[in-house]
Every structure is written in C-alpha cells, then in structure tokens.
C-alpha atoms as one frame of an Amber mdcrd trajectory, in Angstrom:
protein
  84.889  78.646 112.651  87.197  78.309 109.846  89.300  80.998 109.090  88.737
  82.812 105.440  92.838  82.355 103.085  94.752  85.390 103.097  93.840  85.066
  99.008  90.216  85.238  97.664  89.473  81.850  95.966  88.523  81.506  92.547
  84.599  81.524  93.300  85.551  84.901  94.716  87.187  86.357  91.881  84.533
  85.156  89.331  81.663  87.099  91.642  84.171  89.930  91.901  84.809  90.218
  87.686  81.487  88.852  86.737  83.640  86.252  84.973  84.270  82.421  84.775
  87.033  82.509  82.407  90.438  83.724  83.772  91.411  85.969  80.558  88.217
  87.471  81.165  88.829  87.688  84.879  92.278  89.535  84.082  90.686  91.881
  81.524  88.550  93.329  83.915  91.234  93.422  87.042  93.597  95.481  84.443
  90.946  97.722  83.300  89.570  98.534  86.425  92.492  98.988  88.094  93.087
  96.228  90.404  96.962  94.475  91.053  96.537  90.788  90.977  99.141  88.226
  89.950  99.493  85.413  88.056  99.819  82.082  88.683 101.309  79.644  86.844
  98.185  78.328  85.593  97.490  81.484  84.360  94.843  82.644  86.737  94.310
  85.953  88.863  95.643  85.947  92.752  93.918  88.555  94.806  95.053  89.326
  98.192  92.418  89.547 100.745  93.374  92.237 102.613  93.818  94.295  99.436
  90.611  93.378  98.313  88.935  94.704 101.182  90.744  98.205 101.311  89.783
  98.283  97.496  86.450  97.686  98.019  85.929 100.535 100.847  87.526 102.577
  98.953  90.882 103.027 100.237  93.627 103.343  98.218  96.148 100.715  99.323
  99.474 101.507  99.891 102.669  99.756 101.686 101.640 101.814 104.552  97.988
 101.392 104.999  98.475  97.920 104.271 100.963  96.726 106.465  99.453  95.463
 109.812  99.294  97.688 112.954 101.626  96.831 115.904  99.568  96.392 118.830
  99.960  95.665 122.749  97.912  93.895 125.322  96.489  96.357 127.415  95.460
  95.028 131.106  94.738  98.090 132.611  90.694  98.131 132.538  90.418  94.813
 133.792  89.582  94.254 136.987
C-alpha cells in the first residue's frame, strides 16, 4: 500500500476549494482561513497533516502539530 505525500496533491486541493484554477484555489484558502503556500508556479501547497486537524476541527498550532514522542512498550506481550 502506497503511502499518501505529506502534501495534498492538486486533485486534492481542487475537491477541497471547489476550484480548478489556482487563483481561485487561493481565494478561497485566504478567505476561509486556511495557511497554504506558494509555489513557484504559483499554486497552493497544503500540508497534510494540517489539513486533517483543520478539517476536525482543531485549531493547529506548533504544539498540536508537532508529532508525539513515543516508546515501544513490550510489557503486555507475552
């Protein structure tokens, strides 16, 4: 199973805006709210994490974002 890009592609970001056309696409990201950036081409980069915290409604932050340090716990097995 491939593994999704850490940045939605730009099929993604058209079903997300409702838009083909990148202006369009960045029109709706500003007014709604959303931090995307630009690349050179002129078209919207949205991370995927962020998008998923945006879209169940958590507001993200450098904290929330940033990924939890975990360890391996043996313990339970037998």
């Amino acid at each position: 199973m491939e593994q999704p890009s850490e940045i939605l592609d730009e099929e993604e970001v058209a079903r997300l805006t409702g838009y083909q056309i990148p202006s369009k696409q960045i029109a709706w990201l500003a007014s709604n709210g959303w931090q995307y950036t630009l690349t050179r081409a002129r078209r919207p980069i949205i991370g995927r994490i962020y998008f998923r915290m945006k879209m169940a409604g958590v507001k993200p932050t450098t904290t929330n974002v940033a990924a939890e340090t975990w360890t391996l716990d043996l313990s339970r097995v037998g």
